[in-house]
C-alpha positions, -999 to 999 in steps of 0.1 A, spaced: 541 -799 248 520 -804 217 504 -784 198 477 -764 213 447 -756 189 422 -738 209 395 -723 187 364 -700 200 327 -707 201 320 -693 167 340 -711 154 318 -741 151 297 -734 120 317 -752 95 309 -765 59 303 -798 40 343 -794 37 355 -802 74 388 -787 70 369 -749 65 355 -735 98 335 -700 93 323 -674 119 295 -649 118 318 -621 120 356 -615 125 356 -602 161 343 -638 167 374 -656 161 406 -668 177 432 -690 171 457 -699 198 490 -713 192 516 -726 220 542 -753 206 570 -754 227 603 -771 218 642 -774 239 666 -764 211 698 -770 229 720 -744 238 738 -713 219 734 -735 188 708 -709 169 675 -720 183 681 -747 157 668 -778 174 637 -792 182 639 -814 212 602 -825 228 602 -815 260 599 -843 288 603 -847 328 628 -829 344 630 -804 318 623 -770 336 600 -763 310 579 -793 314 543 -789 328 541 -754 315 537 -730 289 551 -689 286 525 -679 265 507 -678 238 505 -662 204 468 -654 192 456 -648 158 422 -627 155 400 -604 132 400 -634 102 358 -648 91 372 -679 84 404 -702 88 413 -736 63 431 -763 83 463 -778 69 502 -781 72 499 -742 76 464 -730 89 452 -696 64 429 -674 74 405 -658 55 395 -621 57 367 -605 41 359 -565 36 360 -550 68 388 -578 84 421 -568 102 440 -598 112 460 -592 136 488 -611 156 488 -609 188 510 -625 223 496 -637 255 521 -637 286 515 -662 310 540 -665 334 562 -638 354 593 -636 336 610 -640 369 591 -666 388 584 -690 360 554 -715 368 553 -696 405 589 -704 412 614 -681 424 641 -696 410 634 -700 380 633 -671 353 641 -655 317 673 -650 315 694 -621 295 708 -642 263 737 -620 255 750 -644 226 716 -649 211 715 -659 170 687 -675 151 699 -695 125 665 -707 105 661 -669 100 699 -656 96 699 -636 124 731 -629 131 747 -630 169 736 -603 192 724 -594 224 686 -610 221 685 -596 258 650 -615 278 635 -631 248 634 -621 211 604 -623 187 613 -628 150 584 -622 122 590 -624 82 566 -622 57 567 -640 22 542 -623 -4 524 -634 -39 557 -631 -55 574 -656 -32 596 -627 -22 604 -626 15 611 -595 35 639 -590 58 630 -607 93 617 -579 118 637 -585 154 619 -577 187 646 -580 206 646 -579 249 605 -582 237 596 -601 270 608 -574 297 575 -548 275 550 -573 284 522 -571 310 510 -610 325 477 -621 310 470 -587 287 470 -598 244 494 -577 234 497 -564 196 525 -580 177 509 -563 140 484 -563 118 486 -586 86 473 -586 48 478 -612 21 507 -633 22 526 -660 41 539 -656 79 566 -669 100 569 -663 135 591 -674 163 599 -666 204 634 -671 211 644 -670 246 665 -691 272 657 -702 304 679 -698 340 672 -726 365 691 -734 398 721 -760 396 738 -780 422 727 -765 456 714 -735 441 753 -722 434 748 -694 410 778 -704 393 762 -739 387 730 -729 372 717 -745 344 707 -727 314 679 -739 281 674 -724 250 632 -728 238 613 -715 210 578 -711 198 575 -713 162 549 -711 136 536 -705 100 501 -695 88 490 -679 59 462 -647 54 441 -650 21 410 -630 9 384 -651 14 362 -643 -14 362 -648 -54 357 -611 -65 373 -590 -95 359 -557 -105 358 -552 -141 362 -514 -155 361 -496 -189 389 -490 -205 375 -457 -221 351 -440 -194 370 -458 -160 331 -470 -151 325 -503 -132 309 -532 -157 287 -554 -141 280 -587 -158 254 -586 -185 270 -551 -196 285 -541 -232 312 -518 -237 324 -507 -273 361 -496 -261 370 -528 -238 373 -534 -202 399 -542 -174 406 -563 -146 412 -552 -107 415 -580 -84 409 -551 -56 441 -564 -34 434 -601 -38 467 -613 -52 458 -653 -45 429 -653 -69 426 -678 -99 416 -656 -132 403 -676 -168 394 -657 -198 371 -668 -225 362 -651 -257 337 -662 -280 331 -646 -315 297 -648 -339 303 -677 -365 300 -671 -402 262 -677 -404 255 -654 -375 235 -680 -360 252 -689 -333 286 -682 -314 317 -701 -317 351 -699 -287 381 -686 -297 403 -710 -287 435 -696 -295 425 -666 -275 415 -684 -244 439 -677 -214 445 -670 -180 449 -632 -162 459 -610 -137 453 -578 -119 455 -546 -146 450 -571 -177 430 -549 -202 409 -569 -231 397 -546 -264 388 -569 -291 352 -576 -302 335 -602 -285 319 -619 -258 340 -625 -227 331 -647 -199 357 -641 -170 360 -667 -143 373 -665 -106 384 -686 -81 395 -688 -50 418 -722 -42 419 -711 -5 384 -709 4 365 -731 -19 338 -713 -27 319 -719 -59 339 -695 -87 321 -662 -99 316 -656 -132 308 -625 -154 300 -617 -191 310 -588 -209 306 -577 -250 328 -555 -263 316 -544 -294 289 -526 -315 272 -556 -331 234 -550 -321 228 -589 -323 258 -594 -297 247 -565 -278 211 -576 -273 224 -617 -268 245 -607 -232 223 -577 -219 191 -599 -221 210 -633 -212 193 -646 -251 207 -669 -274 217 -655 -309 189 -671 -328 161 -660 -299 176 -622 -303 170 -627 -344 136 -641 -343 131 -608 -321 146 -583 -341 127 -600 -368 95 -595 -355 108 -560 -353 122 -552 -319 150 -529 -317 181 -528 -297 190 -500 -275 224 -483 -272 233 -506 -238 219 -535 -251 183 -541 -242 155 -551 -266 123 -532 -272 92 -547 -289 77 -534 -314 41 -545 -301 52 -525 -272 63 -496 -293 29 -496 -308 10 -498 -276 27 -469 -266 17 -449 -292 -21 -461 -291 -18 -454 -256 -11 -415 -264 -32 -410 -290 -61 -422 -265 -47 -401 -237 -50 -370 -268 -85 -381 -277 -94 -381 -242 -76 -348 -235 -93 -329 -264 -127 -344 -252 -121 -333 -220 -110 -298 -235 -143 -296 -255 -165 -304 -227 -149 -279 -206 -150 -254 -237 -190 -260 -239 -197 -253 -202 -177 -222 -202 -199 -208 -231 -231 -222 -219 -228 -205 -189 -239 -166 -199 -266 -180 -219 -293 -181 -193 -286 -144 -183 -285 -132 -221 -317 -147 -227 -335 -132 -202 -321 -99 -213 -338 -105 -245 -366 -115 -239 -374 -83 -215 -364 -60 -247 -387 -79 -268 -416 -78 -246 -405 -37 -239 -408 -33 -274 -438 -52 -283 -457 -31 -254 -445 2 -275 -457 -10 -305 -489 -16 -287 -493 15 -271 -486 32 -308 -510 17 -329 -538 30 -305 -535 71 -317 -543 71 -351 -518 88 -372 -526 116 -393 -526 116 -430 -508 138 -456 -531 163 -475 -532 150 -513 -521 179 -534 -543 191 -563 -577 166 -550 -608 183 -558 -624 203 -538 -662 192 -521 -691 217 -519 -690 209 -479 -655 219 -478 -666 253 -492 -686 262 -464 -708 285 -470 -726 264 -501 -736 232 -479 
């Protein structure tokens, strides 16, 4: 049978690029895979004979394998799927058929392979017992692990249920079912029965889908986000994504300080844990080859020039930041310019907020002392008026006056002469 691609619903959003299908969300997506070829008998599951009439296989499949938990899948030679935060791709197998009934027919079944050997994977002869699944992984490094054996794997299996074969990060996959087929011979004489080796095999890769590096200081361990200055340096983390394409620029101030210029002897391209410490400006670029998403790109300074500084945190050019600091701004410590109109304003602004604090203050002051005033006065004025009435009353009775010592004497005063 050929290939069987059968894709779910969600998986028919796709890009401009045809060959990229995307799906809201990772427990959206499926990808079904069948291919079944004859490969002879005991000769290692190594060939790959199509399967036509009067084959017992014909007409049917076993199963299927099922990848799922990926946002996104590239077409290709290999199919990858992409996984984004939050993704588990697993591998999963779909059993069809009872093992001993195939396609509904009694006679027909799995048999036990008790001379089984693969030879594409070097697995050497054994008892592969009803079926044996093979997996090996390849990683970043092109180093390929050891190939894990399932072996009498078929026997485990419930018809119809998607059972777990693993879950899968970065890297490249090969998988394959080996298992051989017992089907009656002449007149159904079990010492005539004819026996068939098949196999399902095949590759797919698992990428990150998305183009981002984290970039930390090299002194404090905090994140830098682009548009941010560091005097010590920073470094690279690719956060797990090993497939990632990573370009390094540095640019430097030229001899005028007017302008930048690019160090070309500096340019280059890095890798998870790279660590960059020299002054200047630093424009990193990502990309992803398997998605083909636009790159991401961040700027960094490292340095203490105030001019640099001031040209990345504001997104300036070098002769814009000049004319500024010119005009007087100033440049604080991460970078960002402040005006010196604004400075200014500022400080108008508290001096009026003073002069209309100490107004406030003296308004307030006056209406605390004006308040006893009315009560005092009225005091007053009832003394006054107490003591005008006295002085009233006292120049009535006239007061006598003082004898005058030595005055002479009048005949009336004598008595008895008047």
């Amino acid at each position: 049978m050929n290939r069987n691609l059968i894709c779910a619903a969600a998986l028919t959003v796709a890009l401009s690029m045809p060959s990229l299908a995307l799906a809201e969300s990772a427990s959206d997506t499926k990808y079904y895979y069948d291919d079944v070829v004859n490969t002879g008998l005991d000769n290692g599951y190594s060939d790959s004979n199509a399967i036509k009439d009067g084959d017992p296989h014909f007409g049917w499949t076993l199963g299927r394998f099922v990848v799922s938990g990926f946002t996104g899948r590239v077409e290709g030679d290999t199919p990858t799927f992409l996984k984004t935060v939050g993704d588990q791709v697993k591998l999963s197998f779909v059993l069809d058929q009872d093992i001993d009934a195939l396609n509904g027919d009694g006679t027909k079944k799995i048999s036990q392979d008790k001379n089984g050997y693969d030879q594409y994977f070097q697995v050497p002869k054994s008892d592969f017992g009803r079926g044996t699944l093979i997996v090996r992984h390849t990683n970043y490094q092109n180093s390929s692990t050891a190939p894990q054996e399932y072996k009498d794997y078929l026997p485990a299996l419930k018809v119809g249920a998607e059972t777990e074969v693993g879950l899968f990060e970065e890297g490249d996959y090969e998988v394959a079912l080996d298992y051989e087929i017992e089907s009656p011979g002449f007149m159904n004489n079990p010492v005539l029965h004819h026996y068939e080796n098949y196999r399902v095999y095949f590759s797919f890769k698992v990428r990150n889908g998305d183009t981002i590096v984290y970039l930390f200081d090299t002194e404090t361990g905090g994140e830098l986000f682009n548009g941010q200055v560091t005097e010590s340096g920073f470094r690279i983390d690719t956060g797990g994504s090993n497939y990632l394409d990573i370009s390094v620029k540095k640019e430097i101030l030229n001899d005028a300080r007017d302008g930048l210029v690019e160090d070309v002897r500096f340019n280059r391209t890095a890798k998870n844990g790279s660590e960059f410490k020299d002054p200047g400006i630093y424009t990193v670029t990502v990309r992803n080859n398997s998605s083909n998403d636009e790159p991401t790109t961040k700027v960094i300074y490292v340095g203490d020039d105030d001019l640099l500084k001031a040209s990345v945190a504001n997104g300036l050019s070098i002769s814009e930041v000049q004319r500024q600091l010119d005009a007087g701004a100033t440049v604080t410590e991460d970078g960002m310019l402040v005006q010196a109109s604004a400075t200014i304003e500022s400080g108008d602004a508290e001096s009026g907020e003073d002069a209309a604090s100490i107004e406030e203050t003296q308004k307030a002051d006056a209406k605390k002392s004006s308040l006893p005033i009315r009560p005092v006065f009225i005091a007053l004025l009832a003394a006054a008026i107490i003591v005008a009435v006295l002085r009233v009353v006292r120049g009535g009775r006239k007061k006598p006056e003082a004898p005058i010592e030595n005055a002479p004497v009048s005949e009336n005063e004598e008595g008895d002469e008047l």
